[in-house]
C-alpha positions, 0 to 999 in steps of 0.5 A: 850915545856913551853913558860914562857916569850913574849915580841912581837911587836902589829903588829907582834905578830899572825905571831910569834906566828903562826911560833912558833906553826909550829916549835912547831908542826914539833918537835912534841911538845905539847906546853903551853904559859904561859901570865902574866902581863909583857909579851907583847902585854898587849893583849897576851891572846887575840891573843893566843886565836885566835891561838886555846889556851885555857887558864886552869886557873892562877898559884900560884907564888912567888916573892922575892926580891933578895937584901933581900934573907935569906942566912943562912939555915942550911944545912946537913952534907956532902951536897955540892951545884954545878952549871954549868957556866955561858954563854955557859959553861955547866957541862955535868954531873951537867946536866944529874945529875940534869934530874937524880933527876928530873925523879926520883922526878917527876916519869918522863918517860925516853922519857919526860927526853930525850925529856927534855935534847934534849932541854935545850942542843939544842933549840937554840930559847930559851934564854940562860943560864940556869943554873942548881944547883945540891945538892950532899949528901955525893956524890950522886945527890939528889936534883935540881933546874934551874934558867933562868935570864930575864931581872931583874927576875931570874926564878927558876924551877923544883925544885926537891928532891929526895924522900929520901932525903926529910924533911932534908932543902936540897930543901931549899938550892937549890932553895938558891943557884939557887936564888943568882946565879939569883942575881949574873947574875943580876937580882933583883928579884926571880920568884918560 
């Protein structure tokens, strides 16, 4: 389990993080709590620490402006981009399609895919929606991205291409698509 966004009262935050790790821990999860410069308490990484985490160093992200976003790519022929809904209306097949590509992109073992699906359709803690984008080449699933609204950020994550089907911009048009339906729900900037 990733927790990609804090936003905790000073005077709470070891009690939540606390019960956090215990509901982490009764599922049997490993967990990684990522602190950037908007989470709260602006002294996150302080009380993580003293919940035993130990940091492994920062990640490289980008940043778009989505008033700004390039919207023409060249896309193949036969390439159709889907997504699920908004709100709680999800597409069961776009999703599984979309764990289909990852474990195939990621070499995922079916556990990881079964643990994945069971909480992006279940975790209820986490905030919703994600929306999945598919890319369809010629009617088969080979390309997928998910994007989370928070706020004003759209964060796109796990983006995937099959190998096959690579070096042809189909990843490019799937992380667009994911990008203007950030945009669309909202949010004014992308997170990668």
């Amino acid at each position: 389990a990733v927790v990609f966004h804090t936003s905790l009262d000073a005077a709470s935050v070891d009690q939540l993080i606390a019960e956090r790790l215990r509901a982490f821990e009764a599922a049997r999860l490993d967990v990684t709590w990522w602190a950037g410069p908007s989470d709260r308490p602006a002294d996150l990484r302080s009380h993580l620490a003293e919940a035993n985490f130990v940091p492994v160093g920062d990640e490289a992200g980008m940043v778009v402006d989505l008033g700004h976003l390039v919207e023409s790519v060249p896309i193949p022929f036969g390439l159709e981009l889907v997504a699920t809904g908004a709100e709680d209306e999800l597409d069961e097949r776009v999703i599984n399609e979309s764990f289909n590509v990852a474990e195939l992109s990621y070499c995922w073992p079916p556990r990881r895919r079964v643990m994945r699906r069971s909480l992006n359709m279940t975790d209820e803690p986490r905030p919703r929606p994600w929306r999945h984008v598919v890319a369809r080449l010629n009617g088969t699933a080979v390309a997928s991205a998910r994007v989370l609204v928070r706020g004003q950020s759209a964060m796109v994550h796990d983006v995937a291409t099959v190998p096959s089907a690579r070096r042809h911009g189909i990843g490019t048009a799937v992380t667009l698509r994911a990008l203007q339906l950030g945009r669309d729900a909202g949010a004014t900037i992308g997170v990668l």
